[in-house]
VMD Tcl script that draws the C-alpha trace (Angstrom):
set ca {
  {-8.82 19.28 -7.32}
  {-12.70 19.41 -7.54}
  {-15.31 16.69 -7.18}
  {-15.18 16.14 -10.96}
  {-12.70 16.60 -13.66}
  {-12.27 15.95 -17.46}
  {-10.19 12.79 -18.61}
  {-9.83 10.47 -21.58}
  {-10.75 7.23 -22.04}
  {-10.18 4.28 -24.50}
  {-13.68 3.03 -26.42}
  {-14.46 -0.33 -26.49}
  {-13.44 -0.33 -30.14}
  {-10.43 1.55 -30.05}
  {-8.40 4.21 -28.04}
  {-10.08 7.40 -28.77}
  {-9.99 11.26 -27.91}
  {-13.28 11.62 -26.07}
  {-13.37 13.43 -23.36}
  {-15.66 12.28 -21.16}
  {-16.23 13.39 -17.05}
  {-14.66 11.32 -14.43}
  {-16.06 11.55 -10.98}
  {-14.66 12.09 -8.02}
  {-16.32 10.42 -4.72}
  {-14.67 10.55 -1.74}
  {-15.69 8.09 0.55}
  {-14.32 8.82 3.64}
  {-13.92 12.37 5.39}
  {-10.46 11.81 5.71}
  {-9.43 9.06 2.94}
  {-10.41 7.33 0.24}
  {-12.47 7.84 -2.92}
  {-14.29 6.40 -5.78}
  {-13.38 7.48 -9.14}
  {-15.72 6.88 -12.11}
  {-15.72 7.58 -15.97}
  {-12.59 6.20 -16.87}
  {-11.15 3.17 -18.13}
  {-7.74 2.69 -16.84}
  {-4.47 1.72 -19.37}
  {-1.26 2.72 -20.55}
  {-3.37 4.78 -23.64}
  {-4.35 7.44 -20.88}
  {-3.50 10.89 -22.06}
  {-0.62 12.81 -19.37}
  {-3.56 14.98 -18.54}
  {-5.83 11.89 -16.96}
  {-2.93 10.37 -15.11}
  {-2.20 13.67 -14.13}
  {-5.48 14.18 -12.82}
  {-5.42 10.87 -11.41}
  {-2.21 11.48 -9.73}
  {-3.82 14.51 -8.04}
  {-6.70 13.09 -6.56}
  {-4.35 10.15 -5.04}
  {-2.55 12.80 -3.39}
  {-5.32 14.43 -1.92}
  {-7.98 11.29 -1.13}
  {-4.25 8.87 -0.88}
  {-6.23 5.59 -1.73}
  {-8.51 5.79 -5.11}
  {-10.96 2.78 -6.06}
  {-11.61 1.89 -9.44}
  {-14.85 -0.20 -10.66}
  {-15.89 -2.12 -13.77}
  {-12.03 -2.46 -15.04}
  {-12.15 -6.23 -16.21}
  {-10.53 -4.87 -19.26}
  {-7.21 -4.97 -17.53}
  {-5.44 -7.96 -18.04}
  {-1.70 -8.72 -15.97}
  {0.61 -6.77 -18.64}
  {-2.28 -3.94 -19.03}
  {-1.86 -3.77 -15.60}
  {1.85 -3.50 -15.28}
  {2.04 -0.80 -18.38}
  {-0.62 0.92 -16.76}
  {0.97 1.29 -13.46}
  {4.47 2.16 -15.63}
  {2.90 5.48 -16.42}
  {3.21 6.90 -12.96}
  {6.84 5.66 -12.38}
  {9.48 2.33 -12.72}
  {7.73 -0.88 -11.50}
  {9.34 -2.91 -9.51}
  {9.04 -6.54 -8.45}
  {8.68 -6.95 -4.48}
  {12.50 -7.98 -3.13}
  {12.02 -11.27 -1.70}
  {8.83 -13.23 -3.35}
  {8.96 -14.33 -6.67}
  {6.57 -12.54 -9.55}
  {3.87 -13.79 -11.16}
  {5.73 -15.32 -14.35}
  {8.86 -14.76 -16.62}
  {8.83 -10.59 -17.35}
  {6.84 -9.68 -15.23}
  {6.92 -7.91 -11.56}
  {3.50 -8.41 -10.47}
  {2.58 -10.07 -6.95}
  {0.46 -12.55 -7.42}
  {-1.38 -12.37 -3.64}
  {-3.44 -16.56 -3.30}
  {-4.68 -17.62 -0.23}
  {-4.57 -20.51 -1.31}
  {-0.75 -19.94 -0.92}
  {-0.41 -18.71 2.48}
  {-0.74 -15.00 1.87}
  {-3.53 -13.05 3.99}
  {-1.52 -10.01 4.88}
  {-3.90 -9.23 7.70}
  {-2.40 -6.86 10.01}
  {-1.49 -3.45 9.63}
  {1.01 -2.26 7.63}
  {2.92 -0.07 4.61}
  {4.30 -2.26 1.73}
  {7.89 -3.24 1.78}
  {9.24 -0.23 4.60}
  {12.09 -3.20 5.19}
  {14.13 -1.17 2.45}
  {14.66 2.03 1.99}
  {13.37 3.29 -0.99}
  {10.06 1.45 -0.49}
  {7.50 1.74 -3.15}
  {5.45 5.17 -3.57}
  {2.54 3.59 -5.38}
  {0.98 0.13 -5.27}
  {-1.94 -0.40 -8.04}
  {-4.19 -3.85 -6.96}
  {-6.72 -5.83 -9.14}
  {-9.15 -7.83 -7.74}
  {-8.90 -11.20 -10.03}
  {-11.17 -14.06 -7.81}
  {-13.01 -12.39 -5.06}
  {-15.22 -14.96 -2.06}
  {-18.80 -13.80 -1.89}
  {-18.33 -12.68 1.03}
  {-15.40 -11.23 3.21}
  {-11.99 -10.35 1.88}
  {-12.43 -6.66 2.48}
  {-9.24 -4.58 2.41}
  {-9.35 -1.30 5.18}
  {-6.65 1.49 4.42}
  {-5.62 4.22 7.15}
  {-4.22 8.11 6.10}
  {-1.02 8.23 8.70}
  {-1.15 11.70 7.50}
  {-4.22 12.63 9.22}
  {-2.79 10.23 11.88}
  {-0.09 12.46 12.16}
  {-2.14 15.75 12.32}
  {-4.57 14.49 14.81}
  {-1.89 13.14 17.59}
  {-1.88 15.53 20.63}
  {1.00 17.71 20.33}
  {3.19 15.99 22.85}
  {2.80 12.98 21.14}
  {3.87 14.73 17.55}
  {6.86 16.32 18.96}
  {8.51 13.23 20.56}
  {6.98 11.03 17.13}
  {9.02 13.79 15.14}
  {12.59 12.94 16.59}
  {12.45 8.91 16.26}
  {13.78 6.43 14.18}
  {12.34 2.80 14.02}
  {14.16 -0.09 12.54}
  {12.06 -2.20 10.08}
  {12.73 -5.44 8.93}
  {10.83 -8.29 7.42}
  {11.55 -10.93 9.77}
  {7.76 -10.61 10.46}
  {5.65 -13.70 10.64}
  {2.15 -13.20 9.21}
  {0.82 -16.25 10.33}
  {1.30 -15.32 14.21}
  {-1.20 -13.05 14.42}
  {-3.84 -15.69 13.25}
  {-5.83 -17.57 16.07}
  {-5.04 -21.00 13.52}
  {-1.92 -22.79 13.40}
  {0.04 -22.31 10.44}
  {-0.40 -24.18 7.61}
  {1.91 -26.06 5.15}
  {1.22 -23.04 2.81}
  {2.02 -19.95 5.68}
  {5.16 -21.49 6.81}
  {6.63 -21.95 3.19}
  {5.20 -18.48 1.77}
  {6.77 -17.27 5.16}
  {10.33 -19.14 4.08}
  {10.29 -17.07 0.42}
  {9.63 -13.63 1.80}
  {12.22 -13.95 4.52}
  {15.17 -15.30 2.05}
  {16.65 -12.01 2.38}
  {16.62 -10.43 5.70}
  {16.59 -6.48 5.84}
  {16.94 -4.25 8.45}
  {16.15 -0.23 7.51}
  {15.93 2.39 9.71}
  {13.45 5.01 8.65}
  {12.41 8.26 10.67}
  {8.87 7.40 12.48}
  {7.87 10.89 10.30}
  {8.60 11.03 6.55}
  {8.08 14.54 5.05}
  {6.18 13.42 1.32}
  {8.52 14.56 -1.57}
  {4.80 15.77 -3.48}
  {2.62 17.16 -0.76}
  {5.08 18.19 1.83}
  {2.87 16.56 4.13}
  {4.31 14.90 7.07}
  {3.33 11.35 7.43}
  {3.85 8.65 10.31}
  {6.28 5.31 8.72}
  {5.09 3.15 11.04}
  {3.09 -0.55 10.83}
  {3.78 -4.10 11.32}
  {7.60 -4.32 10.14}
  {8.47 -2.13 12.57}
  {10.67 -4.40 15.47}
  {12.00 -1.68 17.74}
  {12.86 1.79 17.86}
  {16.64 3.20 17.71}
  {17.43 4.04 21.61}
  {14.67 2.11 23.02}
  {14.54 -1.35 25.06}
  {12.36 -3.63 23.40}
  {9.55 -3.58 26.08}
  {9.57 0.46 25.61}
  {9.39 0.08 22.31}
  {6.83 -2.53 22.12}
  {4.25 -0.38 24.01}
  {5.18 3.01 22.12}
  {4.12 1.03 18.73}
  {0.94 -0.20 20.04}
  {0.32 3.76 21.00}
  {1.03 5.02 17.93}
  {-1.14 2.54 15.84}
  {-3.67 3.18 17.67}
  {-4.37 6.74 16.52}
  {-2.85 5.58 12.96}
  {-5.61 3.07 13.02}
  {-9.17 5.42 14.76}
  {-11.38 4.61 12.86}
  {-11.88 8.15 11.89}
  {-8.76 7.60 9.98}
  {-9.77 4.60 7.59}
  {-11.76 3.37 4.53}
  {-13.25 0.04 3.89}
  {-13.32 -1.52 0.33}
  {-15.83 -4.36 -0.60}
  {-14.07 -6.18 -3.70}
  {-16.02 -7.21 -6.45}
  {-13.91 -9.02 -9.59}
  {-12.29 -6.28 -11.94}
  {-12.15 -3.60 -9.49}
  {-8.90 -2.24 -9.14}
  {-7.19 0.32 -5.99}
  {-4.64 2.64 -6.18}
  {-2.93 4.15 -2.83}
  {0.13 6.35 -2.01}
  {2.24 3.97 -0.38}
  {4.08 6.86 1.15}
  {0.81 7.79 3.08}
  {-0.88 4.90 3.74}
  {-1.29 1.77 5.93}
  {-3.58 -0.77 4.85}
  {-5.03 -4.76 6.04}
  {-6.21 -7.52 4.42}
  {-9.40 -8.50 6.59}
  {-9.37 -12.60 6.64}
  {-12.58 -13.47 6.93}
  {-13.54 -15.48 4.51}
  {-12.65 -18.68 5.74}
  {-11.81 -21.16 2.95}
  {-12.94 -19.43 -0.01}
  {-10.60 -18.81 -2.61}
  {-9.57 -15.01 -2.92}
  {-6.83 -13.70 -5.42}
  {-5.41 -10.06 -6.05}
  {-2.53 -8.61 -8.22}
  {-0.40 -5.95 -7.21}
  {1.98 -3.92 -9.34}
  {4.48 -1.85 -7.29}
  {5.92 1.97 -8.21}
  {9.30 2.16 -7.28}
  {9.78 5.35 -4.28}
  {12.35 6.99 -3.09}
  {13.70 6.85 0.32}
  {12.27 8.81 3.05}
  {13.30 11.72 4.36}
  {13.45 13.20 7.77}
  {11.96 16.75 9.08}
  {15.38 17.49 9.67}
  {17.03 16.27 6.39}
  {17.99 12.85 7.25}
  {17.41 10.10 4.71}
  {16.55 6.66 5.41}
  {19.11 3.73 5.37}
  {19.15 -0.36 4.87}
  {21.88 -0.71 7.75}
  {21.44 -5.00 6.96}
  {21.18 -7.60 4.43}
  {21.59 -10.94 4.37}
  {20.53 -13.66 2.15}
  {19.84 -17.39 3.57}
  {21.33 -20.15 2.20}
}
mol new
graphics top color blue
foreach p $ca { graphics top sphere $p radius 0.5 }
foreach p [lrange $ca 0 end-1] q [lrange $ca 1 end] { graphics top cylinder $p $q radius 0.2 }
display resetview
């Protein structure tokens, strides 16, 4: 896809046929890219979310300004267009109908450590769309990673023994221990929702993507061991492999501003939620695309091997 391509737009007045030129800017030399000249919504011709589609595959994380159009349902339809939606397993969505994550800090949800969304079940989701509804003046950046470039820039040893694991996943993850604070009232009971159903999925440590071909690396905070490995072993071989997910070479930093709205394959991605904002109030929206599970370089396809609900 080229720097610049033609897509439609609604008016302000009313959903028209004008063509006008949305822009392409990547960002980063390996990820990310701004995207101007449209207005996003369900009303998008198949040849703009086509387009859009393309330049998600090939930047994997797309950044949208000036959308304050978008309301929650505008949102969800929008996000429809590239797939089924789908509400996130364990926490509860924002209101009756609907399957968007409503992400508060307020409510014990800074999601800051590395990770891919929901790789505790198989089929995780291939797209997440996120709207930026109350934003702190300062701080609250999100950083995303391409574990595809990850995956072409580890040293060829390191590819060929990262092509024949398996990791087990699993949500029994506590976001609140990686912060230097003790947990609050708020972290421990957010913490109780998203674990009411434990998962454990094994996934192959590289997916091969069902659009690109691309291999990428399924990797990130869920991740508790890997199949064969001690703990301690496995422990250490994570930390190596995040590393080089994680150079910065390999990432793209997003300053929020209200109405601005992100886009990312899910399937190539990691991203993290930097917390630094202290007590100021920050609040995003995230509709999910439901994805298929991954698949192995050798043909094997992911599996939820546990599942158990907490009374």
């Amino acid at each position: 896809m080229t720097d610049a391509a033609t897509l439609s737009h609604p008016s302000a007045d009313q959903r028209s046929s004008v063509q006008p030129e949305l822009q392409v800017r990547p960002i980063g030399g390996r990820v990310g890219a701004e995207i101007r000249g449209v207005l996003l919504g369900a009303e998008l011709d198949d040849t703009a979310i086509d387009a859009i589609n393309a330049a998600l595959l090939k930047h994997k994380v797309l950044f949208f300004r000036g959308q304050s159009h978008l309301d929650d349902a505008a949102q969800e339809a929008f996000a429809a267009r590239f797939g089924e939606t789908v509400a996130h397993p364990t926490v509860a969505s924002l209101g009756a109908g609907s399957r968007l994550l409503e992400l508060d800090s307020k409510h014990g949800t800074r999601a800051n450590s590395w990770h891919t969304d929901v790789t505790f079940v198989d089929a995780y989701p291939k797209i997440s769309i996120l709207r930026g509804v109350v934003i702190p003046p300062a701080g609250g950046d999100t950083v995303w990673a391409n574990t595809v470039a990850a995956y072409q820039h580890l040293p060829q040893p390191l590819r060929e023994l990262a092509d024949t694991l398996w990791a087990v996943h699993s949500n029994a993850y506590d976001y609140a221990a990686t912060r230097s604070t003790p947990a609050t009232e708020a972290d421990l009971a957010y913490r109780e929702q998203f674990t009411s159903t434990l998962y454990e999925t094994e996934h192959p440590v590289v997916r091969v993507h069902p659009e690109t071909g691309e291999r990428s690396l399924v990797l990130g905070h869920f991740v508790q061991r890997f199949v064969g490995l001690s703990q301690r072993d496995s422990d250490r071989l994570l930390e190596l492999f995040q590393d080089h997910i994680t150079r910065l070479e390999n990432t793209v930093r997003w300053r929020w501003t209200q109405g601005d709205v992100a886009i990312w394959d899910n399937r190539a991605t990691q991203h993290y939620a930097v917390a630094d904002y202290a007590d100021a109030h920050r609040v995003v929206r995230r509709a999910t695309v439901h994805g298929d599970a991954p698949v192995s370089i050798d043909g094997r396809t992911s599996r939820t091997t546990s599942r158990t609900t907490r009374s």
